[in-house]
C-alpha positions in Angstrom: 0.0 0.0 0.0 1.7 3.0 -1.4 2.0 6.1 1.7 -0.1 8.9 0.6 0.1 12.4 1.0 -1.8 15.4 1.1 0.9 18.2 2.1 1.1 20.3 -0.9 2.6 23.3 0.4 2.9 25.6 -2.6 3.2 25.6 -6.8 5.4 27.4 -8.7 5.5 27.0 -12.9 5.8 23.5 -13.4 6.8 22.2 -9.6 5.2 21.5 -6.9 6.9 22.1 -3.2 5.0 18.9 -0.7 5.8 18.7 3.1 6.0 16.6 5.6 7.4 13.5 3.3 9.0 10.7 4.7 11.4 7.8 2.6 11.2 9.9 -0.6 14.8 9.9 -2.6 15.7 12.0 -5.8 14.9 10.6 -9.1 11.8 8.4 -7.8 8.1 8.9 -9.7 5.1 10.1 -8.2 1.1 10.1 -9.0 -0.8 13.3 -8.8 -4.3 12.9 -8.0 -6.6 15.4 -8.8 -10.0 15.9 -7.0 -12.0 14.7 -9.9 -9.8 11.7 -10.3 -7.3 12.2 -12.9 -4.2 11.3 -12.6 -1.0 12.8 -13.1 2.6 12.0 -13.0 6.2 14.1 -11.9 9.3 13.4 -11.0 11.6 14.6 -7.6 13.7 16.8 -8.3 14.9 17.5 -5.1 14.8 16.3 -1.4 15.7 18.4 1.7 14.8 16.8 5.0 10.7 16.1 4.5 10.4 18.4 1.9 10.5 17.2 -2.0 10.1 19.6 -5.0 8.6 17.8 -7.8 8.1 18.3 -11.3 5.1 17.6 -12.7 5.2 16.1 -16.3 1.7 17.3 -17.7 2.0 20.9 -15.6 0.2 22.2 -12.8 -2.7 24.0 -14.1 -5.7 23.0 -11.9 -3.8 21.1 -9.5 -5.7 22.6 -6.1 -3.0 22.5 -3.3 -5.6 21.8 -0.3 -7.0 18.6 -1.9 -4.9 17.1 -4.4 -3.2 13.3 -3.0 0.2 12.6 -3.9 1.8 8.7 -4.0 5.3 8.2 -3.8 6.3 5.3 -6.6 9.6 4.4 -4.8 11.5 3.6 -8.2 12.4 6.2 -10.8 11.7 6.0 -14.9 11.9 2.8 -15.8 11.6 1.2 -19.5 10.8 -2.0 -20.4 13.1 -4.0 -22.6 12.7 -6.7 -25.0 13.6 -7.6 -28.6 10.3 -6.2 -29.7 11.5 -2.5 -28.9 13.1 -2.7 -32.9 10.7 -1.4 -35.3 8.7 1.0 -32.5 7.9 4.3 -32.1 8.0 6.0 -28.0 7.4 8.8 -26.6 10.5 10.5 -24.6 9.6 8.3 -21.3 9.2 5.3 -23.6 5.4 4.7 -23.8 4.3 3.5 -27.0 3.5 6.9 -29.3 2.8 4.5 -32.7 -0.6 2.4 -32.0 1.3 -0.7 -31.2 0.9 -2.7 -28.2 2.8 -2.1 -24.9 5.8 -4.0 -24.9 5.6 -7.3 -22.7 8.8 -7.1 -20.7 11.8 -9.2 -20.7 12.9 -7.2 -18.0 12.5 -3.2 -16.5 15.4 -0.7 -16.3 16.1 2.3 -14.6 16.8 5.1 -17.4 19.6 6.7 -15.1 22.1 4.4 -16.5 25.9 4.6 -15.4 28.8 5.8 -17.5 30.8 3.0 -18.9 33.7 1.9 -16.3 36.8 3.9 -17.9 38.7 0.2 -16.9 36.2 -2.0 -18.7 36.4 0.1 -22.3 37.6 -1.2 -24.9 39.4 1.4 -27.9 37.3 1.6 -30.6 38.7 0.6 -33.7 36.0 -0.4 -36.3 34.5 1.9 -39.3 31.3 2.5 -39.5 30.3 3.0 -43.2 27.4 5.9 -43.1 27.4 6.0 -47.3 28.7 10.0 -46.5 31.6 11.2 -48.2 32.8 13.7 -46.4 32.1 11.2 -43.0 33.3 8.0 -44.4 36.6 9.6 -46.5 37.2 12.4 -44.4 35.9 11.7 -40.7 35.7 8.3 -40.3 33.0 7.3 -37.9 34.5 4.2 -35.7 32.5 1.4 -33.7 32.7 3.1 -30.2 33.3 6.7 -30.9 31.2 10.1 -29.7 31.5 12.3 -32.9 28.8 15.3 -32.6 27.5 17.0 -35.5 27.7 20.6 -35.0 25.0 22.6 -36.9 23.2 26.0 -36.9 19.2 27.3 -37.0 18.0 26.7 -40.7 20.3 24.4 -42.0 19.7 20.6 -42.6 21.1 18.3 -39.9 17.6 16.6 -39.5 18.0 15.7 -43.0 21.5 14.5 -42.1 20.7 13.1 -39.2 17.1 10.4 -41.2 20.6 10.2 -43.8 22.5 8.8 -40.7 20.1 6.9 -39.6 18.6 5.2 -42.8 22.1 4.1 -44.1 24.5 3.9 -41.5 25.8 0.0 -41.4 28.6 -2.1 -40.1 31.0 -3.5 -43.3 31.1 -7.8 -42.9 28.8 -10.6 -42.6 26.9 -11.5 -39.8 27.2 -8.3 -38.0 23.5 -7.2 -36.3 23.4 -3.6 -36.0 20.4 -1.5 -35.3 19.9 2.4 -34.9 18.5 4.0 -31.8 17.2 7.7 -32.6 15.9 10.0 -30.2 14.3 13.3 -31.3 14.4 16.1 -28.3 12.3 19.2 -28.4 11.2 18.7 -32.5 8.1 20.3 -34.1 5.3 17.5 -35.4 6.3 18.0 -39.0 9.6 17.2 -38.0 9.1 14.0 -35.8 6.4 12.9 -38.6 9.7 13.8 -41.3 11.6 11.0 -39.2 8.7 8.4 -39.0 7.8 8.4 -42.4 11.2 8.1 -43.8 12.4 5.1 -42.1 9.1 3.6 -42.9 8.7 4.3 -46.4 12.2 3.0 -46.6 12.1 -0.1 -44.7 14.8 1.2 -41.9 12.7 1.0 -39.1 12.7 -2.4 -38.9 16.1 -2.1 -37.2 15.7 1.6 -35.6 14.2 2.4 -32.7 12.5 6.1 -32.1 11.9 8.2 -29.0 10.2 11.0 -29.6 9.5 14.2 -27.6 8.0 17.3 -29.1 8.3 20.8 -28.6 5.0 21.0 -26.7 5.9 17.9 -24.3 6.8 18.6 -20.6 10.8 19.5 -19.7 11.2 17.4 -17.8 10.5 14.6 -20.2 13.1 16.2 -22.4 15.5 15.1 -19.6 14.6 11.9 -19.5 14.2 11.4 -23.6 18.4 10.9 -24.0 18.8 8.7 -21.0 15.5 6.3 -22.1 17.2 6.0 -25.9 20.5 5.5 -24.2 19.0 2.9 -22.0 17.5 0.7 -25.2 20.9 0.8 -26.8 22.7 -0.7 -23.6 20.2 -3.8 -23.7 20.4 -4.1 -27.7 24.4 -3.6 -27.4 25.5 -5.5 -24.3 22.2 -8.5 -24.4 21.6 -8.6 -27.7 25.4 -8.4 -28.9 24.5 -5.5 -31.7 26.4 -3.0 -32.6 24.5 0.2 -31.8 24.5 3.5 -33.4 22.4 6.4 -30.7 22.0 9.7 -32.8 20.5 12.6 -30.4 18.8 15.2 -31.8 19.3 18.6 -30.9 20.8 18.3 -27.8 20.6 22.4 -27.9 17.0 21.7 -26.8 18.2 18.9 -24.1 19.8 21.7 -22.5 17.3 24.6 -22.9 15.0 22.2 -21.0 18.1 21.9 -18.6 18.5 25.6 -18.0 14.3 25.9 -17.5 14.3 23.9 -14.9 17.4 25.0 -13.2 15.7 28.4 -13.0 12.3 26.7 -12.0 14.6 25.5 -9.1 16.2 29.1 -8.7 19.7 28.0 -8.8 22.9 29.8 -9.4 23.4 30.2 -12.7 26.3 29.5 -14.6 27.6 30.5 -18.0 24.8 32.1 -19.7 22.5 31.1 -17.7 23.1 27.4 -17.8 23.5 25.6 -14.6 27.1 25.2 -13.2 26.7 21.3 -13.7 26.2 21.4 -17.4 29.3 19.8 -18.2 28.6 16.8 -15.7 25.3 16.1 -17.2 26.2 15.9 -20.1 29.0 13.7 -19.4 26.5 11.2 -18.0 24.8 11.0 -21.8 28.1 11.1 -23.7 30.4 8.6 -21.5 27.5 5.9 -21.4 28.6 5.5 -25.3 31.5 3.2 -25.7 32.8 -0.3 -26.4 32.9 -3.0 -23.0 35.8 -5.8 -22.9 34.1 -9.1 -23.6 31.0 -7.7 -24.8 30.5 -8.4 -28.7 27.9 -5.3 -29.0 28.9 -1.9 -28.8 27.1 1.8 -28.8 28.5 4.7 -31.2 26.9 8.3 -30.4 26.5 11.1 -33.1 25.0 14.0 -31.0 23.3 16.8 -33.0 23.2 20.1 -31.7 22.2 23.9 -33.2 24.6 26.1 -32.1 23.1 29.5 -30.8 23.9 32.6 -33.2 26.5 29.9 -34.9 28.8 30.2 -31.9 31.4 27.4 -31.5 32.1 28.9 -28.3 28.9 29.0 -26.5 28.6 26.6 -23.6 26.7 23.3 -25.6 28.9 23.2 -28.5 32.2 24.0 -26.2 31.8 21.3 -23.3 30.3 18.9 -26.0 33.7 19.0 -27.5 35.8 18.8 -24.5 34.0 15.0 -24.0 33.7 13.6 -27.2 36.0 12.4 -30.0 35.5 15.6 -32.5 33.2 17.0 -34.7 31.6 17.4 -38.1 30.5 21.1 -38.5 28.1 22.1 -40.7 28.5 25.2 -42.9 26.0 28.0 -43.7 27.8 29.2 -46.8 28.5 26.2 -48.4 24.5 25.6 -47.9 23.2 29.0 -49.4 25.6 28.0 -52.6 23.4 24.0 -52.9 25.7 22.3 -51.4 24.3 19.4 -49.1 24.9 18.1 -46.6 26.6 21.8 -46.1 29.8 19.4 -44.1 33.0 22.4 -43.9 35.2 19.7 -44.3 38.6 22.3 -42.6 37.2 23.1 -39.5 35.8 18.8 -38.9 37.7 16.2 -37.4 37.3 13.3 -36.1 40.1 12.2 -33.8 39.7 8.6 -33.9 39.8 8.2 -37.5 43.1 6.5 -37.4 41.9 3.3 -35.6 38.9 2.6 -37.5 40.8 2.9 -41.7 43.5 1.0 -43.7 43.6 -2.4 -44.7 41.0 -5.0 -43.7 39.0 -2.2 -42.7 38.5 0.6 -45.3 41.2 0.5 -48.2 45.1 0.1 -47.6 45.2 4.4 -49.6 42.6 5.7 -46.5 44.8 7.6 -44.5 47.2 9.4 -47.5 44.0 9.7 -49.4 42.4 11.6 -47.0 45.9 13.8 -46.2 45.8 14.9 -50.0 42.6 16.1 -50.4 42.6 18.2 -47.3 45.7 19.6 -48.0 44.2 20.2 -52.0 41.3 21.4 -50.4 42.8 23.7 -48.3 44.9 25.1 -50.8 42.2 25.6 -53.2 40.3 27.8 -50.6 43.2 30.1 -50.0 43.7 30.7 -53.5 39.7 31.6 -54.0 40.5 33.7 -50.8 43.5 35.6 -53.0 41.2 35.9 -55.4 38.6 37.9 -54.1 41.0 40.0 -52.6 43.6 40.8 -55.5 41.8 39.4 -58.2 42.0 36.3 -60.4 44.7 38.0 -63.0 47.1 37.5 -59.7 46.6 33.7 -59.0 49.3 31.5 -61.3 48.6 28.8 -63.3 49.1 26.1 -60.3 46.6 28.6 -57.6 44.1 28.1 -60.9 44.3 24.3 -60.8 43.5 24.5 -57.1 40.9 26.7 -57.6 39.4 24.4 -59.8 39.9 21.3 -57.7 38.2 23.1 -54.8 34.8 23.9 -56.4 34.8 20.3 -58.5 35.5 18.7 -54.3 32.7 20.7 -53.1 30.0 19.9 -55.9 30.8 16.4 -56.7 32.5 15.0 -53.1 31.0 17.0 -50.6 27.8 17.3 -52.2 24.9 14.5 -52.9 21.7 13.7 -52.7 19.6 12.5 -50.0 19.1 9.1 -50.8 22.5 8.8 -52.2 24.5 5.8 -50.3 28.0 6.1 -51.1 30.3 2.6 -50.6 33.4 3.4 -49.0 34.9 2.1 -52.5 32.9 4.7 -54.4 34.1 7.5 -51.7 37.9 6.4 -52.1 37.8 6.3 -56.3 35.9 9.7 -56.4 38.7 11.0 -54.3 41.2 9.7 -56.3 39.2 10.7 -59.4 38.9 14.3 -58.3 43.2 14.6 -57.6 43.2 13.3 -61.2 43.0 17.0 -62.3 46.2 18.1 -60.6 49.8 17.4 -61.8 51.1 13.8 -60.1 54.0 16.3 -58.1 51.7 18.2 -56.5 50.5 14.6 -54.9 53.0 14.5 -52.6 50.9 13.3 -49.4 50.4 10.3 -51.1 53.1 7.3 -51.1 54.6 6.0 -54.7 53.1 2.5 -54.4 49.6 4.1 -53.9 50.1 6.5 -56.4 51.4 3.9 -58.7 48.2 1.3 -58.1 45.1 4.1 -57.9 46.2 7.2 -60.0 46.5 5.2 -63.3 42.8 3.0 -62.6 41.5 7.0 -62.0 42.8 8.2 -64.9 41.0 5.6 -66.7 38.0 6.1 -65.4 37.7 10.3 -65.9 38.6 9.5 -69.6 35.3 7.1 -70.0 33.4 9.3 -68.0 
């Protein structure tokens, strides 16, 4: 028989401040019942003494203080887990949002999962083959590995992101994989945009959603990571699947962070966000990893808008102090057609080492990779030149670059969304594109490579 209480001292926004509580603890559910019988449900927040703030999922309006009956669950948000969970839709606290049935549980988990034991990792060192150029050539994406997409207001990441998620793919036989998306803080359109694209294309069978809109309590927002992170640990570590988790927009994870920080009236930190920002999000990030002994793994690709396009604002700064790089998204190269808008100079990934060469990608990765950046890079200086001093100063050699960087943008960078790129196809349209600069300029690239790839190139931009 669950202790009931009818203490409700006071209600402020979305919280509700209750009294005289005994055997309460942070993190644990409770029922709100109304006078007329409804029910709702909140979360504590905080505990001090026999006091509890809680915060109530569906709001407070009509909640009346004297009368309403709260019930302490004594366990926090739980999901239930079972191979069934691949192909479905959930809400951000993991209640069915599709029409399906509830899921019959092999067994309930607690959402607030742990970070992964630092002494238990294991290094990642697998690709990942998204069928994206500028990922899979550039910025390898490696079994294991955090590597956020950095984005701004306007521009495409969710269309990057159903890209991710409807192609991405372990390379070998008798690999399972699945995809685990979860949508934070998204307009209908959008979360409809999702749905019906893995659908029509047959991806959902081996995706699962978690969906909160922009309308759904804050606090669910909270809890919307942590339940997707939660699926990809029992699909990963009981299922032995290799797991990719793609967050999207973790800007909005932390709006909803800051709200209810100032709900609480805490200190604020830097702009405005609470002081723990960078612990909190560590508990989503580091809960991404490999696990000696474990066949499965989890690979995270956050997405997040960064405010006014600042790299340095809080979200996009700690996000890159825990994770393993970034691929930033331009908003030049998108008002010029290029998509996905990937500004290849400024993107890394730091673990792109492990996860190429041979046996893995192609034995040419790694020098392939050196010699288009350097091209690239060269080629935007040169267009920088020009539109300072004017074309009549560049030579004939800044002219070849020139060249070489608007052909890299429109035919590597840029392709369609349903286009899925083999890592083959990425590697020969690289080698394809350093075709149109003299062989000595190629000097990232050893002579054996340059002796085996340039020539089977060459061939190929003469048929083309």
């Amino acid at each position: 028989m669950l202790k009931e209480y009818r203490t409700v001292g006071s209600i402020s926004g979305p919280l509700l401040l209750v009294e005289s509580v005994t055997e309460a603890k942070y993190g644990h559910i409770v029922e709100i019942e109304l006078p007329d019988g409804s029910l709702r449900r909140g979360q504590i927040l905080e505990v001090d003494r026999d006091k509890l703030l809680i915060q109530v999922f569906e709001g407070t309006n009509g909640i009346d203080i004297p009368s309403s009956c709260i019930r302490i669950l004594g366990r926090g948000v739980e999901l239930a887990l079972a191979p069934e969970i691949l192909g479905r839709v959930f809400g951000g606290l993991g209640t069915p949002r599709d029409d399906g049935p509830a899921i019959i549980a092999q067994r309930w988990a607690d959402i607030n999962g742990s970070p992964i034991n630092p002494y238990a990792r294991d290094y990642p060192n697998e690709f990942i083959q998204t069928g994206i150029s500028t990922i899979d050539g550039l910025n390898p994406l490696v079994r294991g590995q955090k590597l956020p997409i950095f984005s701004g207001s306007g521009l495409p990441h969710n269309r990057l992101a159903v890209q991710l998620a409807r192609q991405a793919t372990v390379l070998g036989s008798g690999e399972a994989f699945a995809v685990v998306f979860a949508a934070m803080g998204i307009t209908f359109d959008e979360a409809q945009l999702f749905i019906n694209d893995l659908t029509d294309t047959g991806a959902i069978e081996r995706a699962v959603m978690f969906i909160n809109l922009a309308d759904d309590p804050a606090i669910e927002r909270i809890a919307t990571p942590r339940a997707a992170l939660t699926a990809a640990e029992y699909l990963a570590f009981e299922q032995d699947m290799h797991v990719l988790v793609i967050l999207s927009d973790m800007t909005n994870y932390c709006e909803a962070l800051r709200q209810i920080a100032a709900s609480r009236k805490e200190v604020p930190g830097r702009r405005g966000y609470p002081g723990y920002l960078y612990t909190d999000l560590a508990t989503i990030y580091e809960r991404a990893g490999r696990i000696k002994g474990k066949a499965g793994s989890i690979t995270m690709v956050p997405i997040l808008t960064m405010p006014e396009d600042d790299k340095t604002h809080p979200i996009p700064d700690l996000t890159g102090y825990i994770t393993e790089g970034q691929i930033l998204l331009s908003r030049s190269l998108e008002r010029r057609g290029i998509a996905p808008p990937v500004d290849v100079l400024p993107s890394l990934s730091r673990l792109k080492d492990k996860g190429i060469g041979p046996d893995k990608t192609r034995e040419d990765h790694a020098d392939l990779y050196n010699q288009l950046y350097a091209a690239y890079a060269r080629g935007k200086d040169a267009q920088e030149l020009a539109a300072v001093l004017g074309e009549a100063t560049l030579s004939d050699m800044d002219r070849a670059y020139v060249a070489f960087a608007d052909a890299f943008e429109h035919r590597y960078i840029s392709q369609g969304d349903y286009e899925n790129r083999t890592i083959e196809q990425t590697l020969n349209l690289g080698w394809d594109l350093l075709t149109t600069l003299p062989k000595t300029e190629l000097k990232r690239i050893r002579d054996e490579y340059l002796d085996k790839y340039l020539p089977e190139a060459q061939k190929r931009t003469k048929t083309a």
